[in-house]
C-alpha positions in Angstrom: 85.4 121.6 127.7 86.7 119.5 130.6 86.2 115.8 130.3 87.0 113.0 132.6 89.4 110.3 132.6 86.9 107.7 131.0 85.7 110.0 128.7 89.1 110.5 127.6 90.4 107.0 127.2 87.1 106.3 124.8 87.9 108.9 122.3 91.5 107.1 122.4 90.3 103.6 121.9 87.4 104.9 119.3 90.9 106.5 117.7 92.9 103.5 118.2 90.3 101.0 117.0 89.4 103.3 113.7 92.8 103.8 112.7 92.4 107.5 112.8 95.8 109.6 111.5 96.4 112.3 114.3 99.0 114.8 114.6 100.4 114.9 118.5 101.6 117.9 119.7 104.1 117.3 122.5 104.8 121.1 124.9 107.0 120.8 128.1 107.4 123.5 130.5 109.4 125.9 131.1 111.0 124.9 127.5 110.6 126.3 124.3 111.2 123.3 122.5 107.7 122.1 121.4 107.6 118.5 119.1 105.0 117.8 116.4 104.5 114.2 115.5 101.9 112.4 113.0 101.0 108.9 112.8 98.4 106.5 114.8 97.5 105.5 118.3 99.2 101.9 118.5 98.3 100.8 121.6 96.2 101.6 125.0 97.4 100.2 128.6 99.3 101.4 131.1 100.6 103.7 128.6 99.5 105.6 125.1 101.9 104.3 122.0 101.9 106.6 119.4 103.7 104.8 116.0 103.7 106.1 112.5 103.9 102.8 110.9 100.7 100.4 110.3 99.5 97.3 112.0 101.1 95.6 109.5 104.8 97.1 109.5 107.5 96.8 111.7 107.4 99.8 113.6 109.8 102.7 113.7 109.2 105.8 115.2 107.2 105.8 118.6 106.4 107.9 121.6 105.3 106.5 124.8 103.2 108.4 127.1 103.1 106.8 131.0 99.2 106.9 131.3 100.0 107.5 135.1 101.3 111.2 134.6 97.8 112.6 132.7 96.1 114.6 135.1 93.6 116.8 133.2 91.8 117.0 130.1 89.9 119.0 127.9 88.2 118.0 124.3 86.9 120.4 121.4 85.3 120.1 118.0 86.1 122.8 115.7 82.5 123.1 115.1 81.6 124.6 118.4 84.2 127.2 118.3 83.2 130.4 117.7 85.4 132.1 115.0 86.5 130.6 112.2 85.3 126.8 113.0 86.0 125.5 109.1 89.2 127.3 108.9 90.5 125.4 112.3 88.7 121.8 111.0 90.8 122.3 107.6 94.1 122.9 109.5 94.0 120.7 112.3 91.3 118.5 111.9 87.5 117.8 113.3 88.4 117.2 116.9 91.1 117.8 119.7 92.0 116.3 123.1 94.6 117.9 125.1 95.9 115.8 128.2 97.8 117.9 131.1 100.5 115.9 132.7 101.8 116.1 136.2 105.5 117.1 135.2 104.0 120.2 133.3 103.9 118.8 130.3 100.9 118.6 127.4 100.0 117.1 125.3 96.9 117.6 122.3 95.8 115.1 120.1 94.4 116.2 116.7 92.3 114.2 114.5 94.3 114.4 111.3 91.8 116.5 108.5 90.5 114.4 106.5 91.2 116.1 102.2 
């Protein structure tokens, strides 16, 4: 389903605020290099940090996602899909956000399932 902007920037904060593990799934174009990442959102401004250290830790890893190239985006919950809703929840989690950039690029944000 198609969401706007606002729409997609509370499910971020609600995620960045809760602490929420997500997996980030990173797909460029014409590329067949695709990266897989795990760890929380860090930070909300002009940009989305993604760390996979705690608020307490000295942070490592990071990606940095210029807020200014999202273009699109589209949100589901595995419950409202139609085949195999439970098998998707246990594999990737409850929800998913997928931002379209203007290079090309995507990007889909999973909330991490919880064991």
């Amino acid at each position: 389903m198609n969401i706007s902007p606002d729409e997609a920037l509370d499910l971020l904060r609600k995620w960045c605020s809760e602490r929420t593990p997500i997996s980030v799934l990173l797909i460029f174009p014409d590329s067949d290099i695709a990266i897989k990442v795990s760890g929380f959102i860090s930070g909300l401004s002009d940009d989305i940090l993604i760390s996979d250290e705690s608020p307490n830790s000295p942070t490592r890893n990071q990606i940095l996602i210029p807020a200014r190239l999202t273009q699109s985006y589209d949100y589901v919950e595995s419950k409202d899909l139609p085949i195999m809703p439970q098998y998707f929840a246990a594999k990737h989690g409850s929800a998913n956000l997928r931002i379209a950039l203007t290079n090309g690029a995507s990007i889909s944000f999973f909330e991490s399932p919880t064991n």
